[in-house]
C-alpha positions as CSV (number, residue, x, y, z in Angstrom):
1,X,-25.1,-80.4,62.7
2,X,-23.0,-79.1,60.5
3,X,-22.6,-74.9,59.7
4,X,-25.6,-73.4,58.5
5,X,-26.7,-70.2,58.5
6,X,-30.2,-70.7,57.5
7,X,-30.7,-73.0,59.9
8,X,-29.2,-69.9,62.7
9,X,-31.8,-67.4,61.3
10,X,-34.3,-70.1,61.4
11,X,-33.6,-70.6,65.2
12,X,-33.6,-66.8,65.7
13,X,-36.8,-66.2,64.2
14,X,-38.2,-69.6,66.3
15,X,-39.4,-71.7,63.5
16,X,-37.6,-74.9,64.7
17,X,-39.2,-77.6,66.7
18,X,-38.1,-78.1,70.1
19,X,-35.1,-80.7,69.0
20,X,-33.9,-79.1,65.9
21,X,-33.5,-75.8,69.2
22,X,-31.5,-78.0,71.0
23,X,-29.5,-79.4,68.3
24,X,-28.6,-76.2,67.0
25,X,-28.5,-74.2,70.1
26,X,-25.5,-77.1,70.6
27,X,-24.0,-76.4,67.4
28,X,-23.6,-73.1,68.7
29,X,-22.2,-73.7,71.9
30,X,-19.4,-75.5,70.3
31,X,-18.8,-73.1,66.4
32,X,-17.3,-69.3,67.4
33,X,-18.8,-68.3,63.7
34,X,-22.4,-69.5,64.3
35,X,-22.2,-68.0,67.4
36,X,-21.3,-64.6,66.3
37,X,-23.9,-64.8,63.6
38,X,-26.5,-65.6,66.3
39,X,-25.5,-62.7,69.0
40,X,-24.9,-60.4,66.1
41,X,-29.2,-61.4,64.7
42,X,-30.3,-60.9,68.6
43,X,-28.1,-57.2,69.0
44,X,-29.4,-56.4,65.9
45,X,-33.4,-56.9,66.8
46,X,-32.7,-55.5,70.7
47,X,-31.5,-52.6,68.8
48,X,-34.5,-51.9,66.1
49,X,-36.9,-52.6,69.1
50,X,-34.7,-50.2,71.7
51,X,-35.3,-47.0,68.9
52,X,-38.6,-47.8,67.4
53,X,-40.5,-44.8,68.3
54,X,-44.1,-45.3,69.8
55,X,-46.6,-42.4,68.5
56,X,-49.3,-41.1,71.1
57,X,-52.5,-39.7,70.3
58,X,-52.4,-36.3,70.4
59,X,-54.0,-34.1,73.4
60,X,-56.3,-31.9,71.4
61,X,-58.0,-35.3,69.8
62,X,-59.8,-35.6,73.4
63,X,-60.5,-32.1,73.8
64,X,-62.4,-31.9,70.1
65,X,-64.7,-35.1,71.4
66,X,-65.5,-33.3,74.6
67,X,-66.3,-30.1,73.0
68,X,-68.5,-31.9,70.7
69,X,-70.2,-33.7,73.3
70,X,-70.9,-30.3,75.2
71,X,-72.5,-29.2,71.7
72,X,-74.6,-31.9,71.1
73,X,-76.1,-31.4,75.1
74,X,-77.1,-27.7,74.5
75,X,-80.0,-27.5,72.6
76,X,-83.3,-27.0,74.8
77,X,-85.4,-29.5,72.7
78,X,-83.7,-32.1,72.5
79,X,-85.7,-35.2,72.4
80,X,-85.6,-37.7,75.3
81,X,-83.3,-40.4,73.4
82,X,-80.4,-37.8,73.2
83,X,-79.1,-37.8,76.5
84,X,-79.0,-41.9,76.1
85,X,-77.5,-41.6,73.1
86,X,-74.4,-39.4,74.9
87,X,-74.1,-42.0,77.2
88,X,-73.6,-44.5,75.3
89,X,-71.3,-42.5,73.1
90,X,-69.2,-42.2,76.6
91,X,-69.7,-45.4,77.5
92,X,-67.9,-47.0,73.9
93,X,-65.3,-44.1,74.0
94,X,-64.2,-44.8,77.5
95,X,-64.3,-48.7,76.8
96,X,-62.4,-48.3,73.3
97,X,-59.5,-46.0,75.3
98,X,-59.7,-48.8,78.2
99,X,-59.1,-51.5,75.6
100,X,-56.4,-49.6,72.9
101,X,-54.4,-48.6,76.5
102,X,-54.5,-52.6,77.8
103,X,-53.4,-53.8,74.4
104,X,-50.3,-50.9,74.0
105,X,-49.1,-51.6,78.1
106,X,-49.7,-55.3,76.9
107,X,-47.7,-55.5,73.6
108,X,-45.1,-53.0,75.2
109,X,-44.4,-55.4,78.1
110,X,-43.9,-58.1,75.3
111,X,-41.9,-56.2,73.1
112,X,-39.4,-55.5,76.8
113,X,-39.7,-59.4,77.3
114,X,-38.4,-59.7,74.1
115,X,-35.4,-57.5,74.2
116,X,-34.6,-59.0,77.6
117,X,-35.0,-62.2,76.3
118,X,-32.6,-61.4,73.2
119,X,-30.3,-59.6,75.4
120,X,-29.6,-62.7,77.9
121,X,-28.7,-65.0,75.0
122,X,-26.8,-62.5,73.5
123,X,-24.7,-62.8,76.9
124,X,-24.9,-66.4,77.0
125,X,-23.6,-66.9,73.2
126,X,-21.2,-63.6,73.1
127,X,-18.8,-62.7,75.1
128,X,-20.3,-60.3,77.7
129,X,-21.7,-61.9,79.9
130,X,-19.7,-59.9,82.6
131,X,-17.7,-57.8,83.4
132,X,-16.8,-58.1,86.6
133,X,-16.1,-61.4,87.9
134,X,-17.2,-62.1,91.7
135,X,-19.3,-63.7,94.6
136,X,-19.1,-61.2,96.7
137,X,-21.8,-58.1,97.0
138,X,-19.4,-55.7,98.5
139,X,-17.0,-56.1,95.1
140,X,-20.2,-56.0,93.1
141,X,-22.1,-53.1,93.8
142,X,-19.2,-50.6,94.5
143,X,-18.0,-51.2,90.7
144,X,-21.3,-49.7,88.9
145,X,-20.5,-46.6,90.9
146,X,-19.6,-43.9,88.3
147,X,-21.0,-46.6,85.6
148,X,-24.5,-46.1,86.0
149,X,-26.7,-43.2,87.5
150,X,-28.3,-45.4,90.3
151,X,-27.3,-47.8,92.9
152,X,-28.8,-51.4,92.4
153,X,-29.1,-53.6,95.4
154,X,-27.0,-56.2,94.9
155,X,-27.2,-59.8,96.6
156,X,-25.6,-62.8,97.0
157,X,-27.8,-65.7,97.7
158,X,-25.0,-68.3,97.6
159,X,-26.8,-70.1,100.8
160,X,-29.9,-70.1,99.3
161,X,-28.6,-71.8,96.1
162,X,-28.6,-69.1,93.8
163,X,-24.5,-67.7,93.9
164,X,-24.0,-64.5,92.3
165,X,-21.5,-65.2,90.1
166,X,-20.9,-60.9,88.8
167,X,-22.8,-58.4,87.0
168,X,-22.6,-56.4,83.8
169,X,-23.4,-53.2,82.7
170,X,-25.9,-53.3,79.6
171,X,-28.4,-51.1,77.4
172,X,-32.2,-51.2,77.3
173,X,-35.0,-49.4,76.0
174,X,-32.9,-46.1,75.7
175,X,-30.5,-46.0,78.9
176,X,-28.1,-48.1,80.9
177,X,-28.8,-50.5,83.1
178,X,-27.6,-53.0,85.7
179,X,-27.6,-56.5,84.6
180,X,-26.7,-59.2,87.8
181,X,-26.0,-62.4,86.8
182,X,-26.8,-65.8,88.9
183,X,-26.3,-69.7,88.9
184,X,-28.7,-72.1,89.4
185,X,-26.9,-75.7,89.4
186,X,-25.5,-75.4,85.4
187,X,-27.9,-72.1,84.5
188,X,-27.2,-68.9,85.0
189,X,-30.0,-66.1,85.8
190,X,-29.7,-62.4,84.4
191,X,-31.1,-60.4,86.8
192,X,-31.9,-56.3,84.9
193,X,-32.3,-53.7,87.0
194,X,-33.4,-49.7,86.3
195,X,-35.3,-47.3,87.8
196,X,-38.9,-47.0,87.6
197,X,-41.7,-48.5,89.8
198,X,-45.6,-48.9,89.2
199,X,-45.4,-51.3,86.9
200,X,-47.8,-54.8,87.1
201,X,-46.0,-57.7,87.9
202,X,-45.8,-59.7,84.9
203,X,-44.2,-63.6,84.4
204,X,-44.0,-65.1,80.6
205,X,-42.7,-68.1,79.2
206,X,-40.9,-68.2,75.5
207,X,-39.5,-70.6,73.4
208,X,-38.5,-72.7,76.9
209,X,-37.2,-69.6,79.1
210,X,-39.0,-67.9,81.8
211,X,-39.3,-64.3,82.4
212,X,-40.6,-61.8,85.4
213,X,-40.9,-58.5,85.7
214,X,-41.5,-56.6,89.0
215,X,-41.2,-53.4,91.2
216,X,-39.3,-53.1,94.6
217,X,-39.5,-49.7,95.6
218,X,-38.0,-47.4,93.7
219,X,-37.1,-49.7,90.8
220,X,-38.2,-52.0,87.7
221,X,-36.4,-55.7,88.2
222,X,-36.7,-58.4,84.8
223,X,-35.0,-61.6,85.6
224,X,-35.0,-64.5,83.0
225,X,-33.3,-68.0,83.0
226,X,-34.0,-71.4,81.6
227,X,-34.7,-72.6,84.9
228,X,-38.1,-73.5,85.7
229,X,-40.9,-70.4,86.9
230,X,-41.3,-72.1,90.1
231,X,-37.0,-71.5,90.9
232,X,-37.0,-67.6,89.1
233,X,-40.4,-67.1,91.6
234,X,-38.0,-68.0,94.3
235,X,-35.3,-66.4,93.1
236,X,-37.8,-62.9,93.3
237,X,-38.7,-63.5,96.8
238,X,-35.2,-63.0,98.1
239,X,-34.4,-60.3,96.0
240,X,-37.6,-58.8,97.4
């Protein structure tokens, strides 16, 4: 494959079959420019989606429906239907907020897949991918101190098959975060850490990577590979 950079943008916005992926995600690999064309599309998007504001209905919308229900239940003759009518007017109000809340908590955890996502092949095509350099825990977690304003846990599951081969320090959604990075045989894993629990465990798949998210006490964990769900699953036990 020669240079292209059509055929980049087409990649980044995932309108190649799975071969022309591989041939050009090769191409990459191998051309410095491509490359830098490619992690400068995927910094750009992580960017846009990091600072697009999100608008929230204001508080004095519900008030106005519950002083208009009040209303409507105060006249002494009202007919018998009323009062059915009310509660079916709570009934589809309370289903339309259920429904409007799981589709915003569902296209915000895809939009965070997404920057993860762009993030980690940012790393993999760039040039930070990390920035320190080491296997051992002990070297690892004592170098985000002063970096970041939280302590990750760091591990190295060498002896389970997953080395930790160093960690980065990287931004998402607004604030810095810690960014661990494992092997799998020829793979590596990019383990993000912040804090902030509560969230629902979430796993996706897209465009042939694998992504989790999940909460272990105090804070929010998104790990993503190319490696299979069953080995990132695995790779979330231990870190557990």
């Amino acid at each position: 494959m020669n240079c292209s950079p059509e055929r980049i943008e087409l990649l980044f916005d995932g309108e190649l079959d799975a071969a022309q992926q591989v041939e050009a995600r090769e191409h990459i690999a191998g051309c410095s420019e491509c490359a830098a064309l490619f992690a400068g599309l995927l910094e750009q998007r992580a960017e846009i989606r990091s600072a697009a504001p999100y608008y929230k209905a204001p508080a004095e919308l519900g008030q106005s429906v519950r002083t208009a229900l009040r209303r409507e239940m105060k006249p002494a003759g009202a007919t018998f239907w009323r009062p059915l009518a009310i509660a079916a007017s709570l009934l589809l109000i309370a289903s339309a907020a259920w429904n409007v809340e799981q589709l915003r908590s569902r296209s915000a955890g895809e939009g965070m897949a997404q920057v993860i996502l762009d993030d980690h092949l940012s790393s993999l095509v760039g040039s930070h991918l990390l920035d320190v350099v080491s296997s051992d825990q002990h070297t690892v977690k004592p170098w985000f101190a002063g970096k970041l304003d939280f302590s990750p846990d760091v591990k190295d599951l060498a002896e389970q098959g997953y080395p930790l081969a160093g960690a980065r320090v990287d931004y998402i959604a607004g604030r810095r975060v810690a960014a661990l990075v494992y092997h799998r045989r020829q793979h590596e894993i990019t383990v993000f850490i912040w804090p902030g629990a509560g969230e629902s465990e979430t796993a996706l798949s897209r465009n042939g990577y694998n992504l989790l998210r999940w909460s272990t006490g105090p804070m929010t964990y998104w790990a993503v590979s190319d490696v299979s769900a069953a080995e990132l699953r695995s790779l979330q036990s231990m870190l557990k």
